[in-house]
C-alpha positions in Angstrom: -71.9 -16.9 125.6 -71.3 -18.8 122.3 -70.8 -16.3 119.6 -72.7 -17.3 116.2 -70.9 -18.9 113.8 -70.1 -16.9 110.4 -71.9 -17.3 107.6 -71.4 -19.3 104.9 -69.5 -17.7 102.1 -71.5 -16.9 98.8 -71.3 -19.5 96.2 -69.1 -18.4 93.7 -70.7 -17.3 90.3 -71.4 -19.6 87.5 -69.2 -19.3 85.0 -71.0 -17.0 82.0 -71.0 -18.5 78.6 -68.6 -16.8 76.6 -70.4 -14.3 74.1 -70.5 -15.4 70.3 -68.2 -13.3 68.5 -70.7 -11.0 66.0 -70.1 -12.6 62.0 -67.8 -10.3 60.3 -68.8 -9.0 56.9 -67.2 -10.1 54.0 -65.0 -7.4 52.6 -67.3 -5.6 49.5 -65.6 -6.0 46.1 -65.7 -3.2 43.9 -67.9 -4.3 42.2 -70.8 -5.0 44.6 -72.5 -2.0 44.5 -75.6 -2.7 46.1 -74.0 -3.7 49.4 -73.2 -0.9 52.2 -69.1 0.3 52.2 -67.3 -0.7 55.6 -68.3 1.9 58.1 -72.4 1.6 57.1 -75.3 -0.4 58.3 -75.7 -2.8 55.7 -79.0 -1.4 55.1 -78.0 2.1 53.9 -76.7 0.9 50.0 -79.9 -1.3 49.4 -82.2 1.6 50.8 -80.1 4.5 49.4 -80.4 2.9 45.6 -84.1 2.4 46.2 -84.6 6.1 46.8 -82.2 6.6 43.3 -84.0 4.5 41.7 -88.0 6.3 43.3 -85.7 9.4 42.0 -85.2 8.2 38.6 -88.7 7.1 38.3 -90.5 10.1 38.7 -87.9 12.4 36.4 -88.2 9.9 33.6 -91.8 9.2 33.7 -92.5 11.7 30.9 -89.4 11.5 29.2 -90.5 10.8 26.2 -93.1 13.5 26.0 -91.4 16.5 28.2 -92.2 19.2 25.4 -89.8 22.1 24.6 -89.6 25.4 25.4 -89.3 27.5 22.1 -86.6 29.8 22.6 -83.9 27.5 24.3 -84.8 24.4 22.6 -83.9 26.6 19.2 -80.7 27.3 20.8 -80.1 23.8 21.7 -80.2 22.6 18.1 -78.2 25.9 16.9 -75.4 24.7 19.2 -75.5 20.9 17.9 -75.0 21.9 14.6 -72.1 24.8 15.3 -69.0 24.4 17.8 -68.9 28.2 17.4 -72.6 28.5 18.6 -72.1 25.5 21.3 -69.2 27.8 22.7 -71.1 31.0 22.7 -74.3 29.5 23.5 -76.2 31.6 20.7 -79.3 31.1 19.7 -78.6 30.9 15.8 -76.1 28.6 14.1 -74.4 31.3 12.6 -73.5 32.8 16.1 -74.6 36.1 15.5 -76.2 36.5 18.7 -76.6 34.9 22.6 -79.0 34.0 24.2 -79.8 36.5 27.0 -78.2 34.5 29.6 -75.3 32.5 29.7 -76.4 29.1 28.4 -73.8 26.7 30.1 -77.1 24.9 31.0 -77.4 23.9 27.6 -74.0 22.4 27.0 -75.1 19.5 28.2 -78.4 18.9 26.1 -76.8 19.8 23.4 -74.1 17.2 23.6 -76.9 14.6 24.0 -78.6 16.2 20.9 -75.8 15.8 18.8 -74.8 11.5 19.9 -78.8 10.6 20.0 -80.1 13.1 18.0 -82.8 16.0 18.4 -85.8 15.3 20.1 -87.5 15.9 23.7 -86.6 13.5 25.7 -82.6 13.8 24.1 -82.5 18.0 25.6 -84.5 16.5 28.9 -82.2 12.9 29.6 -79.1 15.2 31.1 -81.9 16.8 33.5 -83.3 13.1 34.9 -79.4 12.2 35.5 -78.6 15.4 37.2 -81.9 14.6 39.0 -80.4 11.8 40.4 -77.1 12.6 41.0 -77.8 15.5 43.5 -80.1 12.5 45.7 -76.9 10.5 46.2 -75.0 13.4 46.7 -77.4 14.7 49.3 -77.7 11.2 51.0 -73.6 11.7 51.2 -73.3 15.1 52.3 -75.9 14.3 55.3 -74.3 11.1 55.7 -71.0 12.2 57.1 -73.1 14.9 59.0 -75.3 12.8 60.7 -75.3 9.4 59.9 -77.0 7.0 57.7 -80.2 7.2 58.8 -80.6 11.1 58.2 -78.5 10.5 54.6 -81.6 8.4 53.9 -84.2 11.2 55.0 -82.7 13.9 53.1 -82.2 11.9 50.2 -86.3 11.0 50.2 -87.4 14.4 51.5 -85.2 15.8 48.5 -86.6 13.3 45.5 -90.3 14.3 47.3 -89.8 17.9 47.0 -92.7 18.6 44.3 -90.8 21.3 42.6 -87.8 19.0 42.2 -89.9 15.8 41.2 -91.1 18.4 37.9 -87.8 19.8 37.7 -85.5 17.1 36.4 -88.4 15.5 34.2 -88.3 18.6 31.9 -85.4 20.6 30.3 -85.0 23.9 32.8 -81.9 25.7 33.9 -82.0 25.1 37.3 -81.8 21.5 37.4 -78.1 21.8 36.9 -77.9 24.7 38.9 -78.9 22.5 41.8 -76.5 19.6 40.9 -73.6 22.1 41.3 -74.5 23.5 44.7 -75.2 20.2 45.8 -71.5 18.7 44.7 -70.1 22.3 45.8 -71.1 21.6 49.5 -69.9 17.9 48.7 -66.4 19.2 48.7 -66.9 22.4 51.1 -67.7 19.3 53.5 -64.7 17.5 52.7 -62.1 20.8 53.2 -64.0 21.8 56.7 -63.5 18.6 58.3 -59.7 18.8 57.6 -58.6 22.5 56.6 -58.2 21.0 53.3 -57.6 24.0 50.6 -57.8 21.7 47.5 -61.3 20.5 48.1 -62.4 24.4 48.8 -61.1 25.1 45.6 -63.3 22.3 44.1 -66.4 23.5 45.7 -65.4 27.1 44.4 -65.1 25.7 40.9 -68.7 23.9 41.2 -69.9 27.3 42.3 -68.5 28.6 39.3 -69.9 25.9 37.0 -73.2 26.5 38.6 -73.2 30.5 37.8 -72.6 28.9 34.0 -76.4 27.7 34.6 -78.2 30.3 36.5 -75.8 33.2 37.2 -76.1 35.2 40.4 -78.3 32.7 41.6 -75.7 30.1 41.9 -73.9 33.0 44.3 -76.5 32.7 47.1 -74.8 29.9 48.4 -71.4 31.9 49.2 -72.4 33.5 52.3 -72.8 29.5 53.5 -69.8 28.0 52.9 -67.8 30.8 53.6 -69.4 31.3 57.3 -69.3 27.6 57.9 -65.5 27.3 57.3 -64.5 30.8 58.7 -66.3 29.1 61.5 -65.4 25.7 62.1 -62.5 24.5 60.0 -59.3 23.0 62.4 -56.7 25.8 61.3 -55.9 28.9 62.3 -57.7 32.3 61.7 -55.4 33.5 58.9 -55.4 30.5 57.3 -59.1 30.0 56.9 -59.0 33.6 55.6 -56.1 32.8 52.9 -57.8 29.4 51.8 -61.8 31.6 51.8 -59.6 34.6 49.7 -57.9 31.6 47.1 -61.1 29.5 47.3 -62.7 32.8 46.3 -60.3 33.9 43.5 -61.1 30.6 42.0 -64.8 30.6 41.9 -64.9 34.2 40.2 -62.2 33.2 37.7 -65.0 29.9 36.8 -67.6 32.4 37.1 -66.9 35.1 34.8 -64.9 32.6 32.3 -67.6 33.0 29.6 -68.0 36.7 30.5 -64.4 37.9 29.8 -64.8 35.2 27.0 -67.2 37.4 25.4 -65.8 40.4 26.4 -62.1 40.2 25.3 -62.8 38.5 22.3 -63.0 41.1 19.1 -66.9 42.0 18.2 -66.1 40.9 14.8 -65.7 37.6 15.3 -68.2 36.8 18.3 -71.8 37.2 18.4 -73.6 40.0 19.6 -74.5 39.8 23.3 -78.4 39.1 23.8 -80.7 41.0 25.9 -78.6 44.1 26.3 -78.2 47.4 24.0 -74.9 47.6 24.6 -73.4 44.8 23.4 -72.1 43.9 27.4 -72.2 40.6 28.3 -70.9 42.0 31.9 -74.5 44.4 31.8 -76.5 41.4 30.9 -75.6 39.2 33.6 -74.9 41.9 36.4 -77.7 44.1 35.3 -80.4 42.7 32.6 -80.4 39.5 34.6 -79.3 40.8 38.1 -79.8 44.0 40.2 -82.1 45.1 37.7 -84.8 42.7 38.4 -85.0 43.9 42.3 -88.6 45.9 42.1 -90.2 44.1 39.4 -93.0 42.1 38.7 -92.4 38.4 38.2 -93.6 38.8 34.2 -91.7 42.0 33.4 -88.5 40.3 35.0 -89.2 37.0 33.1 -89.9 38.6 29.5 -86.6 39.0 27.3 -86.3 40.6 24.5 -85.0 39.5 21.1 -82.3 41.9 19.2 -85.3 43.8 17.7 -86.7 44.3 21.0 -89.9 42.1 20.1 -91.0 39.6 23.5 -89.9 36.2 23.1 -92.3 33.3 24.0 -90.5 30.3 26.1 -87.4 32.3 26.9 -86.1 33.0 30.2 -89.6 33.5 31.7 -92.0 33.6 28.9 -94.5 36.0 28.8 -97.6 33.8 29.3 -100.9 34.7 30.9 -102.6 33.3 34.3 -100.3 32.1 37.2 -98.8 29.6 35.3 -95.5 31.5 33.9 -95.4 34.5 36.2 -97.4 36.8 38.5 -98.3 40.6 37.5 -97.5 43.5 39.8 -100.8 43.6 41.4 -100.5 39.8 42.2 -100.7 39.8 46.0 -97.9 37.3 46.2 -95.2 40.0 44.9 -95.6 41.2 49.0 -92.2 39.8 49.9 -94.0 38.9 53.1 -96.4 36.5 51.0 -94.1 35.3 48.4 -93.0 31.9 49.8 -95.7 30.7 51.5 -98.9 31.9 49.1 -100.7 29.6 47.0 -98.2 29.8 43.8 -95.1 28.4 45.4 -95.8 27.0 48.8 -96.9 23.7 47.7 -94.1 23.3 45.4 -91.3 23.7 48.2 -92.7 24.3 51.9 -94.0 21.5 53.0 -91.1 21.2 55.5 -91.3 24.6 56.6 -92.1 24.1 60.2 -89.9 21.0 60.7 -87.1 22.4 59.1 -86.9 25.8 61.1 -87.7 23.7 64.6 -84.6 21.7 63.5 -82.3 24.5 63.4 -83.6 26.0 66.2 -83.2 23.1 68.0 -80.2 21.8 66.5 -78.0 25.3 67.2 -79.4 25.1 71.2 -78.4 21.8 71.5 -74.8 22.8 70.0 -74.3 25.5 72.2 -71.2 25.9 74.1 -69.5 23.0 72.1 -65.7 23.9 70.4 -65.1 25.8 67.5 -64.2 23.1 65.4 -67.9 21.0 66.1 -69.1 19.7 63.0 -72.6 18.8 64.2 -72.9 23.1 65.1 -71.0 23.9 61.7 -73.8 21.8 59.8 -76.7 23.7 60.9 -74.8 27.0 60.4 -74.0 25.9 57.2 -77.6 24.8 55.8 -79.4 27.8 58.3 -77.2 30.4 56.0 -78.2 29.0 52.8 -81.8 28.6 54.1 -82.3 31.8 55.1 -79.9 34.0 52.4 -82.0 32.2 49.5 -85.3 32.8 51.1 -84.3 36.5 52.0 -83.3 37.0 48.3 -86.3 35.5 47.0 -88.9 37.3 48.8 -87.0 40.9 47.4 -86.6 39.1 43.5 -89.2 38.5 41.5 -90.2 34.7 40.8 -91.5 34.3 37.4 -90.9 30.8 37.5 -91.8 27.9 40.4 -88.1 26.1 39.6 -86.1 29.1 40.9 -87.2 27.9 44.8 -85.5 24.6 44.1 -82.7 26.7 45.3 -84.5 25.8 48.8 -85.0 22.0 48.3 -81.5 21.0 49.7 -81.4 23.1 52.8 -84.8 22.1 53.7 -84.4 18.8 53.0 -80.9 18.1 55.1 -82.2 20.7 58.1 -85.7 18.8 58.1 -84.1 15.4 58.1 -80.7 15.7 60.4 -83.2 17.7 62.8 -85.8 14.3 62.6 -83.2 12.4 63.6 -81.8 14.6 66.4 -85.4 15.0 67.9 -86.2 10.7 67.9 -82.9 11.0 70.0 -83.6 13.1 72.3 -87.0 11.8 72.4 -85.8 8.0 73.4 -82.4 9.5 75.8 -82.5 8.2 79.1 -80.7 11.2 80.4 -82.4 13.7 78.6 -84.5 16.4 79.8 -88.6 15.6 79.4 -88.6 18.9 77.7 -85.9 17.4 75.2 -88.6 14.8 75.1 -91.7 16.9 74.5 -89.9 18.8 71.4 -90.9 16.0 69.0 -94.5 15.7 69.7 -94.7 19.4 69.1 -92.8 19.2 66.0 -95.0 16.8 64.9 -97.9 19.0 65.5 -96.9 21.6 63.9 -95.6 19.7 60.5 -99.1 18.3 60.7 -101.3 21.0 61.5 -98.7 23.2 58.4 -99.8 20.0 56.0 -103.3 19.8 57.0 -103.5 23.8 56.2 -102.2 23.2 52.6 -103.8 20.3 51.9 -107.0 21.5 52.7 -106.6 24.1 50.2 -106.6 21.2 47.6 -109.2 19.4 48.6 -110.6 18.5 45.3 -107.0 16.7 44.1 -107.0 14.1 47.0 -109.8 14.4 49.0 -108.3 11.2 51.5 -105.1 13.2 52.1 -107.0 15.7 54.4 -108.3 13.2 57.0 -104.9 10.6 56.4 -102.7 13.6 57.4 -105.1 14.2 60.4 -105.4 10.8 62.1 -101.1 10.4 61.5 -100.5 13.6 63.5 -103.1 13.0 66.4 -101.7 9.8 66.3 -98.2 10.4 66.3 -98.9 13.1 69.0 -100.9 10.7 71.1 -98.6 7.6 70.9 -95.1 10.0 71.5 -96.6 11.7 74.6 -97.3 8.3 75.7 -94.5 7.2 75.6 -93.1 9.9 77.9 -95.4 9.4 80.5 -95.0 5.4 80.1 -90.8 6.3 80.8 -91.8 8.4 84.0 -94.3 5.7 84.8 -91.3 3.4 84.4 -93.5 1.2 82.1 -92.6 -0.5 78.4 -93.0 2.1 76.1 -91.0 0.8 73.1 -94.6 -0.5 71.3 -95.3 3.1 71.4 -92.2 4.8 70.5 -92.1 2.7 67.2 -96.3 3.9 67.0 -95.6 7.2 67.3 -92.7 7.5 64.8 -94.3 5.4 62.0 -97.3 8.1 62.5 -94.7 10.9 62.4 -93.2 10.1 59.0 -96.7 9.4 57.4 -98.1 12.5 58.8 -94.3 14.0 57.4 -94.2 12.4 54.3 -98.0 11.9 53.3 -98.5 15.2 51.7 -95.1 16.1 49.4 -95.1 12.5 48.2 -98.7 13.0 46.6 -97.8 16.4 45.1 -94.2 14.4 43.7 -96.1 11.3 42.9 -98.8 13.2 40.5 -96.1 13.8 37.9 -96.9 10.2 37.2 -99.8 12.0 35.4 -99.1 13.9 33.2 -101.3 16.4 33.3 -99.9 17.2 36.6 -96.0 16.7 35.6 -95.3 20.5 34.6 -94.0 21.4 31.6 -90.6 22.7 30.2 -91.7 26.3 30.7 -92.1 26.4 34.6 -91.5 23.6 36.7 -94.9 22.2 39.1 -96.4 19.2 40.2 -100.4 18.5 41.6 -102.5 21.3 40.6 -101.5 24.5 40.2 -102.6 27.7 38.4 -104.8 27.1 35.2 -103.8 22.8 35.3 -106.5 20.8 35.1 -108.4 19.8 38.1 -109.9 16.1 39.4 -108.9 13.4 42.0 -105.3 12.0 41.1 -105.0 8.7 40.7 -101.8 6.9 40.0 -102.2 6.3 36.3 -100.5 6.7 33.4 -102.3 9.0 30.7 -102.7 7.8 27.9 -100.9 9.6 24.7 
């Protein structure tokens, strides 16, 4: 029998075209800052500037008509007329006494005092720039964390935290206290990724600069950096506790510079130390403006007390009535349970909330089991610790002012936006597990339903943001789970992929940009004596609208 024949061999394959090579970038000159440095998408420079420049709006707006606060303001133009009183921060020019703080904060507004003269908007300027320098910072510190994108997010969520947006428009301490901490985890980041001991130092000495603005405050941020790069810096063990010990030396030496100033300096020829009996400027920083404030009310830990021992109006917490400068012992809100999210503060900073604690939460599972040294686990520790350690402080201290929970702005701002990122991914990963999947639609849910809560307590300011904030979560919700079943379906699910996250950021962002964007009004900007935007307390109330009031 005739075996059949063999068949034909297969045609060989057409040749393929050859691939056109992608069009390399021209090298950026040095000048060319709006383009992206190598190593960027091109679109991070242009975008990053825009959200600098959004920043720079809203902190300017009112420059010209930011207002003064009595009692610092006076001590502002006592220290442009007196190197002596610049260098002891006293509130006369005769330096006969402090203020009852250290007043590095005022250095700088009283160096634009003296080259454009006295006047609002001079003591207010340095604010707007510090303003904007902590966004690029931010965008940089998140950056190198996790990319471009989530630089971007954290740099918008920051500029849209209301509490910020009023913040750097008006002449208040903290606004350089936050610059500080922000360029102090700008180096902290730099020495963790390589065991570097000089750029610890530098973030210890930002530390130090920022306990020159705000004191203990600026020290709430140690625990951080100090867990993060025990915990994840490439050296060994006794090294990271020699460079912590050093980095730490440093940052009490910068600290306390203006304390053993004062101190070791003969009485005779310094001022007298405000806001203490005993002539101690280590008493009235440790005590009269530390430890001694855990147990009060927010208006008898934000009066201070001129040398004869009358209250001060517009001093470090002025003594004024309503909500608007402080809360009274029977305030409900001084229930350290109730602080942070009751009506006073929780529309200033916690919008993010839920997003932000689902982040970490997320983000630390998703790290576990990964080596020492991972810098994706070492973020979240890093920004969990400063989260949590300010928020624990501040529910035990009394808050007489709204600006002292801008201490939270940068953690929620880079946990809430490297956690966005992290959940899209997981979301769109082929290999992924569906609950992976399933954990941004319910993050979504919750950030809506949170925003939904608080703006529904403000119904009168935008009456549209209630039902906007709504139909973006539903949805966001809708279009996400969709596309989970469309990728077990095996159908196209990219049209609602992009649905769902365009949803998710207007449902995210709908809400804090409306409470920032009202300092565009001015009565809704704050003032120089507690920092607020949208209504709060004994502000007018109405519909905002984005218009300029007249002056």
């Amino acid at each position: 029998m005739r075996s059949p024949p063999f068949p034909p061999p297969p045609p060989p394959p057409a040749p393929r075209a050859p691939r056109r090579a992608a069009p390399r970038r021209r090298p950026r000159r040095r000048w060319e800052l709006w383009r992206s440095p190598d190593g960027q998408p091109p679109w991070a420079r242009p975008a990053l500037l825009g959200v600098a420049a959004l920043a720079g709006l809203l902190y300017a707006w009112n420059l010209t008509s930011s207002g003064l606060a009595p009692f610092y303001s006076t001590a502002a133009r006592s220290m442009t007329e007196s190197w002596k009183a610049f260098l002891f921060t006293t509130f006369d020019s005769a330096a006969t006494v402090t203020l009852d703080k250290i007043g590095g904060f005022l250095w700088p507004q009283a160096l634009s005092a003296r080259l454009f003269g006295f006047h609002d908007w001079a003591l207010t300027l340095p604010q707007c720039i510090e303003g904007v320098i902590s966004v690029l910072v931010m965008y940089r510190v998140v950056r190198r964390w996790q990319g471009a994108a989530a630089g971007l997010l954290a740099a918008g969520l920051f500029t849209l935290t209301p509490v910020a947006a009023s913040m750097f428009g008006h002449a208040i301490p903290d606004a350089a206290l936050i610059m500080c901490l922000v360029l102090a985890v700008d180096q902290y980041q730099r020495a963790v990724r390589g065991g570097r001991l000089g750029a610890l130092l530098l973030a210890g000495v930002w530390v130090g600069l920022g306990f020159q603005a705000k004191m203990m405050q600026a020290w709430l941020i140690v625990p951080a950096l100090a867990v993060g790069y025990l915990l994840a810096a490439p050296v060994t063990l006794r090294r990271r506790l020699g460079h912590l010990l050093t980095a730490g030396v440093v940052m009490v030496a910068v600290s306390l510079s203006w304390v053993l100033l004062m101190t070791f300096t003969p009485k005779d020829v310094r001022p007298r130390v405000g806001g203490t009996s005993g002539d101690s400027a280590f008493s009235m920083v440790f005590y009269y403006n530390g430890f001694g404030r855990l147990g009060q009310s927010g208006n008898a830990a934000g009066n201070t007390f001129s040398t004869d021992g009358a209250a001060k109006s517009g001093g470090g917490g002025a003594a004024q009535s309503g909500k608007r400068g402080g809360i009274t012992a029977s305030d409900p809100e001084n229930n350290p349970a109730h602080k942070l999210v009751g009506e006073r503060l929780v529309r200033q900073i916690g919008w993010l909330y839920p997003l932000a604690l689902i982040s970490l939460v997320f983000g630390l599972f998703r790290s576990r089991g990964r080596p020492r040294t991972d810098r994706t686990r070492a973020g979240y520790v890093m920004w969990g610790t400063w989260l949590l350690t300010t928020a624990a402080v501040l529910s035990v201290a009394p808050v007489p002012h709204t600006a002292y929970v801008a201490g939270l702005a940068p953690a929620l701002a880079a946990l809430s936006a490297a956690g966005a990122v992290a959940l899209w991914r997981a979301h769109r990963a082929d290999g992924g597990s569906r609950a992976a999947r399933l954990v941004l639609p319910a993050a979504v849910a919750a950030q809506a339903s949170w925003a939904g809560y608080l703006v529904a307590g403000q119904a009168d300011f935008a009456p549209w943001l209630t039902p906007l904030v709504a139909a973006a979560g539903l949805l966001a919700v809708v279009a996400l789970g969709g596309a989970t079943l469309a990728r077990r379906l095996r159908a196209r699910r990219r049209p609602l992929g992009a649905l769902g996250l365009a949803a998710a950021c207007l449902a995210l962002l709908a809400a804090p940009a409306t409470w920032s964007l009202s300092v565009l009004d001015k009565r809704y900007g704050g003032s120089s004596f507690d920092a607020h935007a949208g209504p709060f307390g004994s502000e007018p109330q109405g519909t905002f609208k984005l218009h300029r009031t007249p002056r």
